[in-house]
C-alpha positions in Angstrom: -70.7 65.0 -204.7 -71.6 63.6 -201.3 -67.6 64.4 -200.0 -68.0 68.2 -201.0 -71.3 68.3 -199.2 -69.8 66.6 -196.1 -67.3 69.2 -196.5 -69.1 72.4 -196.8 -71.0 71.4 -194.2 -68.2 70.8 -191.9 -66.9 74.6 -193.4 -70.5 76.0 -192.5 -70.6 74.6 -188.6 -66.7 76.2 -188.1 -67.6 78.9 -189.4 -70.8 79.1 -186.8 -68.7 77.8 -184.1 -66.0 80.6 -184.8 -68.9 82.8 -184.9 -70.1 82.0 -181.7 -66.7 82.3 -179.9 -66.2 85.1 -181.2 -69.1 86.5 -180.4 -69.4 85.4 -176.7 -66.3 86.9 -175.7 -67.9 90.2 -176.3 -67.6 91.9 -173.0 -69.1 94.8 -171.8 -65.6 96.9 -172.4 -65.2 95.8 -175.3 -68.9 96.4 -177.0 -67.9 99.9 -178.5 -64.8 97.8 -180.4 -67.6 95.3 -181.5 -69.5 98.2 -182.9 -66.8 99.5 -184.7 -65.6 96.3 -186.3 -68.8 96.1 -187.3 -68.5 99.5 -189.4 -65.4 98.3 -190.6 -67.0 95.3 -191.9 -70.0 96.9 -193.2 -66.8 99.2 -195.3 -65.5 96.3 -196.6 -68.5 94.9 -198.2 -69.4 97.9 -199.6 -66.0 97.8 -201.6 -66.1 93.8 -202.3 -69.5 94.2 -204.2 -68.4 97.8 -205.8 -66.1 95.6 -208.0 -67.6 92.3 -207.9 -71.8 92.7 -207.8 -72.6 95.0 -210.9 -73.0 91.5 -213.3 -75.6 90.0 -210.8 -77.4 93.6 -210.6 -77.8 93.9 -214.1 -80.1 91.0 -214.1 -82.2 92.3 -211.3 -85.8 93.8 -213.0 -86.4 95.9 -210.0 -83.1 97.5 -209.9 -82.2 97.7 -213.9 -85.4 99.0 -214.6 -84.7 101.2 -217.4 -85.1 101.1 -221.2 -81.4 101.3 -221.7 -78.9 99.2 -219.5 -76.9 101.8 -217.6 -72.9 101.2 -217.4 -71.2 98.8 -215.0 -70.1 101.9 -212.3 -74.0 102.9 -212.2 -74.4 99.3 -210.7 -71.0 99.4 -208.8 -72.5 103.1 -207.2 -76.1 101.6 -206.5 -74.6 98.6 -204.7 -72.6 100.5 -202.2 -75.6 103.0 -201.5 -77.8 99.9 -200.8 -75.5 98.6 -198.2 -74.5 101.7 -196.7 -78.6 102.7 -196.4 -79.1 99.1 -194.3 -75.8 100.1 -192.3 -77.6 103.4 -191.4 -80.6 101.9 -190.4 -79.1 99.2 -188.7 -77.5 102.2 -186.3 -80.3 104.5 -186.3 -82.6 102.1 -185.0 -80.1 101.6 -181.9 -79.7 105.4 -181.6 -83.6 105.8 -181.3 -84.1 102.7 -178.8 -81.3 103.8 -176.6 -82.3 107.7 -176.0 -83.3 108.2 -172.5 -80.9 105.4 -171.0 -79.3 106.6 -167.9 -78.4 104.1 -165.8 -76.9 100.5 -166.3 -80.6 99.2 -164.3 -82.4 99.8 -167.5 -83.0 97.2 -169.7 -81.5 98.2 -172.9 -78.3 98.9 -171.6 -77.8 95.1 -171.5 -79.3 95.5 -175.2 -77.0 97.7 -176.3 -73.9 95.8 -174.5 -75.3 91.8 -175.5 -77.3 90.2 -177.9 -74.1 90.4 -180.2 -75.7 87.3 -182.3 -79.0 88.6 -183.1 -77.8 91.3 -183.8 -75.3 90.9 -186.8 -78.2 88.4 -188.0 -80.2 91.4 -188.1 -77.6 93.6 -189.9 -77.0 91.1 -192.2 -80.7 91.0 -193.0 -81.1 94.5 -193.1 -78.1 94.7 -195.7 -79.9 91.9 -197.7 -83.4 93.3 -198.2 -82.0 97.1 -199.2 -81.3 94.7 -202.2 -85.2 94.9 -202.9 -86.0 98.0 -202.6 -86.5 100.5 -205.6 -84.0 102.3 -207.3 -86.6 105.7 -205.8 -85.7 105.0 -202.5 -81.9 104.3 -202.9 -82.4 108.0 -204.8 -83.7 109.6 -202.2 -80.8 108.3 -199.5 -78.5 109.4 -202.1 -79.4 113.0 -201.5 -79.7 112.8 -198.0 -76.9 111.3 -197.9 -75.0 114.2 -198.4 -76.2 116.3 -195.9 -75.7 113.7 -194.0 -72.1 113.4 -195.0 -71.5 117.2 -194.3 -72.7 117.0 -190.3 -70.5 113.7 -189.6 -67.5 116.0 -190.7 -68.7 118.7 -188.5 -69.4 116.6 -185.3 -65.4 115.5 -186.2 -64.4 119.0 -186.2 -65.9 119.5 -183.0 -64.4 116.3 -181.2 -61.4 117.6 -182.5 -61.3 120.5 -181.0 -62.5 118.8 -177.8 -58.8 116.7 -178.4 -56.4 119.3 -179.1 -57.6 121.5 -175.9 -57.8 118.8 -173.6 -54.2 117.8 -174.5 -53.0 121.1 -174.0 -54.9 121.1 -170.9 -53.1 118.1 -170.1 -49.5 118.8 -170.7 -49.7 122.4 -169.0 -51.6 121.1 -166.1 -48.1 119.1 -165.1 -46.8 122.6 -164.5 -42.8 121.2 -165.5 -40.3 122.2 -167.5 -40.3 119.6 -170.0 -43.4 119.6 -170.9 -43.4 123.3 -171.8 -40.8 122.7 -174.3 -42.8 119.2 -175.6 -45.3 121.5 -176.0 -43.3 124.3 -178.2 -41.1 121.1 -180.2 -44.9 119.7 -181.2 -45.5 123.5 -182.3 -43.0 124.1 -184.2 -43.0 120.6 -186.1 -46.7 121.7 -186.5 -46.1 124.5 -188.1 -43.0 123.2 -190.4 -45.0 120.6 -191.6 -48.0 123.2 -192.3 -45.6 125.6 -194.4 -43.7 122.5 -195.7 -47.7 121.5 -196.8 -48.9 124.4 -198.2 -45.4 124.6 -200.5 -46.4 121.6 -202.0 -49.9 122.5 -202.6 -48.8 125.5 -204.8 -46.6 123.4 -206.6 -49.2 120.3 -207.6 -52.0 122.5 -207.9 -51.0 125.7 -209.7 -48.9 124.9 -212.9 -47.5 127.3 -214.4 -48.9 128.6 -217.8 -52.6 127.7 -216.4 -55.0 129.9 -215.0 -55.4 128.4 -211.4 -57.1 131.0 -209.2 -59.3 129.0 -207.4 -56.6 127.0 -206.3 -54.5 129.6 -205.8 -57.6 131.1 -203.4 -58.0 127.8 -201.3 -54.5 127.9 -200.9 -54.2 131.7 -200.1 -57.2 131.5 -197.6 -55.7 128.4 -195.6 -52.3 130.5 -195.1 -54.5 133.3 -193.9 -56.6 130.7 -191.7 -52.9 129.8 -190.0 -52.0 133.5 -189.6 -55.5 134.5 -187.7 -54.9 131.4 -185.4 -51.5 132.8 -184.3 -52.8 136.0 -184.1 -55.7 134.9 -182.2 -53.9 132.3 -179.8 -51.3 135.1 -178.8 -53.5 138.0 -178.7 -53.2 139.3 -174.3 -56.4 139.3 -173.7 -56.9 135.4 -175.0 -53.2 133.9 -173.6 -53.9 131.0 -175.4 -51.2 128.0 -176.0 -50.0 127.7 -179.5 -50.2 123.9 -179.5 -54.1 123.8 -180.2 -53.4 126.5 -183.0 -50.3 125.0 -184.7 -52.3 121.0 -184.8 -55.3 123.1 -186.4 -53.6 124.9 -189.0 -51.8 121.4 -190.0 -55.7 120.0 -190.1 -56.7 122.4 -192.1 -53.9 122.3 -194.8 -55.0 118.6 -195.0 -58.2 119.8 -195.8 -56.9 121.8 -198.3 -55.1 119.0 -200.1 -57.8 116.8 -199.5 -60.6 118.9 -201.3 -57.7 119.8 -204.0 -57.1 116.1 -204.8 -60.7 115.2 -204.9 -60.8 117.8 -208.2 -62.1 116.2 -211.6 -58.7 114.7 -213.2 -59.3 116.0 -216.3 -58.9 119.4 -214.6 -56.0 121.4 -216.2 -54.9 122.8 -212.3 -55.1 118.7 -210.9 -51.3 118.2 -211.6 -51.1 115.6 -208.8 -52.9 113.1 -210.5 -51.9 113.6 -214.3 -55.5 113.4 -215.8 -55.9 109.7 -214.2 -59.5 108.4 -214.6 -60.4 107.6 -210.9 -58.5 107.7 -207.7 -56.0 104.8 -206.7 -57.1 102.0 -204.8 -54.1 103.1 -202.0 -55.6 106.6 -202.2 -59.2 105.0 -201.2 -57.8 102.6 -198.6 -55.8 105.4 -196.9 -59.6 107.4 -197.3 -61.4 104.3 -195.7 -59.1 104.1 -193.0 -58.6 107.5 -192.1 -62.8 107.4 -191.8 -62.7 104.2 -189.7 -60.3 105.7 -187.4 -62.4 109.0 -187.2 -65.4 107.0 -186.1 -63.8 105.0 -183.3 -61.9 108.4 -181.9 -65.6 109.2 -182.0 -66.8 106.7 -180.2 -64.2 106.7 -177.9 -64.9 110.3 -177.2 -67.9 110.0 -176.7 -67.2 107.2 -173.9 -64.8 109.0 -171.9 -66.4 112.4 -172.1 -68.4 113.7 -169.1 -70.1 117.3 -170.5 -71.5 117.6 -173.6 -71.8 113.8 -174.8 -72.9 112.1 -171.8 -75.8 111.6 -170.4 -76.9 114.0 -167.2 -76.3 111.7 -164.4 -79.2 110.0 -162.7 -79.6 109.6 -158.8 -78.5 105.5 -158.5 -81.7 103.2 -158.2 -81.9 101.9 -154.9 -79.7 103.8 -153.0 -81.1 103.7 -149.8 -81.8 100.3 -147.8 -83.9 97.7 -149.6 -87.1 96.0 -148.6 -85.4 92.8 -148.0 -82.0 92.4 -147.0 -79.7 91.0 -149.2 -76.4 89.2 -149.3 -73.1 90.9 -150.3 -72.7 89.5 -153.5 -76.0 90.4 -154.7 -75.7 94.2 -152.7 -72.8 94.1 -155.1 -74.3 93.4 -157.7 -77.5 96.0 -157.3 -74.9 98.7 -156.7 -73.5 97.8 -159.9 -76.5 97.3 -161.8 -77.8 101.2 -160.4 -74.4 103.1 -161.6 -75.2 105.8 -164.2 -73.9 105.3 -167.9 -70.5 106.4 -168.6 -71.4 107.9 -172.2 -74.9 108.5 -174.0 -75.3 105.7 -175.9 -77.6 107.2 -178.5 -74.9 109.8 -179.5 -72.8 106.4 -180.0 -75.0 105.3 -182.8 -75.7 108.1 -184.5 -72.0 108.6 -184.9 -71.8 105.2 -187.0 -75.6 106.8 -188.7 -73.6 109.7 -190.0 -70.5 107.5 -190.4 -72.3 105.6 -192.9 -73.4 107.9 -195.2 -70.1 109.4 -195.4 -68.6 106.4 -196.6 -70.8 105.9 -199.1 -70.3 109.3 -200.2 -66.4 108.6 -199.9 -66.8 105.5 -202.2 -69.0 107.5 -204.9 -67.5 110.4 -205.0 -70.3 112.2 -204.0 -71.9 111.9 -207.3 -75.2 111.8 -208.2 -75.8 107.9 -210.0 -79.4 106.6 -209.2 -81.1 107.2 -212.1 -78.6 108.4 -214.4 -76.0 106.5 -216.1 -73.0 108.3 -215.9 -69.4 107.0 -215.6 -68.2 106.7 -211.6 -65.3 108.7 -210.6 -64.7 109.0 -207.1 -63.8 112.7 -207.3 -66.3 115.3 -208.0 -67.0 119.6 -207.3 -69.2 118.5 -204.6 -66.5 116.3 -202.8 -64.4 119.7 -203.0 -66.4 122.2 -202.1 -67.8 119.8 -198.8 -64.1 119.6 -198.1 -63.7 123.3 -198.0 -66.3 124.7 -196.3 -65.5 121.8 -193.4 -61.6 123.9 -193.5 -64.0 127.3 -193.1 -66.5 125.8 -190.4 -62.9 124.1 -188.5 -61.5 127.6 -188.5 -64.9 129.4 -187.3 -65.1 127.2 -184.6 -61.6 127.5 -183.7 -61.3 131.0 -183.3 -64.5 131.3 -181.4 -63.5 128.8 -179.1 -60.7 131.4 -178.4 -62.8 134.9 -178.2 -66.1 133.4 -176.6 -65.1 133.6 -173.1 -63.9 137.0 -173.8 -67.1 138.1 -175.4 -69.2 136.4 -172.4 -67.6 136.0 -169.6 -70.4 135.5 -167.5 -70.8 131.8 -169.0 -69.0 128.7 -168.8 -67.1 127.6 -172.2 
C-alpha cells in the first residue's frame, strides 16, 4: 500500500511537471495553437465519457431524475452536452473580456496570450461543475445549441469564400504562364471530381425500385448549383476565374453527400449504409477532424486577415517623445508593447463558442435527448436538412459575391 502511494504520487508530480513545461513554452505565436489543442481536447473528452460515463450518471439524483431510468445513449448524449456547454462558456467568457482590445498595451492582450495554467484549471472546473447542473438547463443549451450549430457552418462558408478568392487572387496576381494553366489543371480536377461525386451520389442514394425523389432533388439541385456557378463565373460582364467556381461546386457536392449520409439508416433511399444502426466510429473521427481543422483554418483566418475580422487599427500609444527618456531596450520594448493587434481576438473565441456547439451537435446527431429517452443515433432529418440549406446559403453567397459589384458599383466588395 505505502509503494503504490509513493508511486502515484511520483505519477501525479510528472504529470504536474510535464504540465508546467508544457505549458511555459506557450509563446505568444503559438497561443492560437494552444487554443485549438484545447478544443481538440475538450473533443476528445466528450467522446471518452460518451462510451465510458453513462454507468456513473445513472446514479446521479440530479441528473437521473425521472420515474423511469432512461437508456444508456440518453446518459451517453447528456454527457457530451454537459461538457460541450462548459467548453462554450469557457470561450464565451474570453470572447466577452477581450472585445474592445486594440493594441498589444492593453492588459488583456497578455490575458489572452498567458496565464496558460489558470486557465485550463479554470476549463477543467468549468467542465466539472456542468456536471451539477439540471438536466433543464442542459435542455435548454440543447436547443440553442442548434442555432448555434447552423451559424458556425455559415461563418465557415464565408471564410471559405474568403480562401478560394484570395487564392485565385494569388495565383493570377503572378501574371505567368504556368500559373494560368495550374489554375485551369486545379479546375478541371475540380470539376472531374464534382461529376465523378455526384455519379456516385445517384448511385448510393437512389436504388432502383424505391421511390427516392428527395434524393433525387438534392442531387438534381447541386448539379444545377454547379451549372449557375459556370454560368455566372463566365458570364462578360463578371470575367470571373473558374477556380473559385470549380472548388465551390466540389464543396457543395460534399455537402450533398454529407447531409445524404446523415439520413436515418433505416431509410429505404440510404443505400450507403445498409440499414446500420449508428454511424462508424471512422465516419465520426473523419467528422471530428474535419471540424477541428475547420476551427483552426478559422482561427488562422481570422489572424492573418486585415478587413472584416480584425480590429480597426488604433493610433500606437506613445508615439510621440516620452516624459522621460528612456534607454533603447526599453524604447524597444514600448514600441512593441503600443503595436496594434494583428486579429480581433473576440472573433477568435467566439469561433471555438460556435465550434462547440457544433460538435456536440455532431456527436448527437442533432437529436433532441434531455428529457426524453430515446435511442442515440448520430444521424437524424435535422442533421440533413442543416446540411442542405448550408449547400443553398454556400451557393447564395457565392453567386452574389460574383454579381454584387456589378449591381453596385459604387461600393467596395
Amino acid at each position: 500500500m505505502w509503494a503504490a502511494s509513493c508511486l502515484a504520487s511520483c505519477c501525479a508530480a510528472c504529470a504536474c511537471d510535464a504540465c508546467r513545461t508544457v505549458v511555459s513554452g506557450i509563446s505568444r505565436r503559438s497561443a492560437r495553437i494552444a487554443y485549438c489543442g484545447l478544443f481538440a481536447l475538450s473533443l476528445i473528452v466528450s467522446w471518452i465519457l460518451r462510451e465510458v460515463a453513462a454507468p456513473l450518471m445513472e446514479k446521479i439524483p440530479w441528473i437521473n431524475s425521472f420515474h423511469s431510468t432512461p437508456n444508456r445513449e440518453w446518459f451517453e448524449t447528456d454527457a457530451v452536452l454537459r461538457v460541450s456547454l462548459g467548453n462554450f462558456l469557457f470561450f464565451t467568457i474570453l470572447a466577452i473580456l477581450m472585445i474592445g482590445v486594440k493594441n498589444q498595451k492593453d492588459p488583456r492582450d497578455s490575458m489572452h496570450h498567458g496565464g496558460w495554467m489558470m486557465k485550463i484549471i479554470c476549463w477543467c472546473l468549468m467542465v466539472i461543475f456542468m456536471f451539477f447542473l439540471p438536466n433543464g438547463i442542459i435542455s435548454f443549451y440543447e436547443t440553442i445549441s442548434k442555432f448555434g450549430s447552423g451559424l458556425f457552418l455559415l461563418v465557415q462558408v464565408v471564410l471559405l469564400l474568403d480562401f478560394v478568392h484570395s487564392w485565385n487572387d494569388k495565383w493570377v496576381g503572378y501574371d505567368e504562364q504556368f500559373w494560368y494553366v495550374a489554375l485551369l489543371v486545379v479546375s478541371l480536377v475540380c470539376y472531374v471530381a464534382t461529376f465523378a461525386f455526384n455519379g456516385l451520389l445517384f448511385h448510393f442514394f437512389t436504388p432502383s425500385g424505391h421511390d427516392c425523389g428527395l434524393n433525387t432533388f438534392f442531387i438534381v439541385m447541386t448539379l444545377i448549383v454547379m451549372f449557375l456557378f459556370a454560368v455566372v463565373t463566365l458570364h462578360p460582364s463578371v470575367g470571373g476565374s473558374i477556380l473559385p467556381a470549380s472548388v465551390l461546386s466540389l464543396y457543395c457536392t460534399y455537402l450533398c453527400y454529407s447531409a445524404l449520409a446523415s439520413e436515418p439508416r433505416d431509410y429505404e433511399c440510404n443505400g450507403l449504409h445498409k440499414h446500420s444502426k449508428a454511424v462508424s466510429s471512422g465516419s465520426l473521427a473523419l467528422g471530428l477532424l474535419t471540424t477541428v481543422l475547420s476551427v483552426v483554418y478559422s482561427a488562422v483566418r481570422a489572424g492573418s486577415s486585415t478587413t472584416l475580422l480584425s480590429p480597426p487599427s488604433s493610433p500606437r500609444a506613445g508615439a510621440g517623445k516620452p516624459l522621460l527618456p528612456l534607454d533603447k531596450v526599453d524604447e524597444e520594448e514600448e514600441k512593441e508593447r503600443a503595436k496594434p493587434v494583428t486579429y480581433s481576438y473576440s472573433f477568435f473565441h467566439l469561433i471555438f463558442s460556435l465550434a462547440s456547439m457544433y460538435s456536440a451537435m455532431l456527436l448527437t446527431g442533432w437529436s433532441t435527448s434531455v428529457g426524453e429517452s430515446g435511442k442515440l443515433v448520430d444521424v437524424g432529418w435535422p442533421s440533413v436538412w442543416v446540411r442542405i440549406v448550408t449547400g443553398w446559403a454556400t451557393a447564395a453567397l457565392f453567386i452574389w459575391s460574383q454579381v454584387a459589384p456589378i449591381l453596385f458599383p459604387d461600393r467596395e466588395f
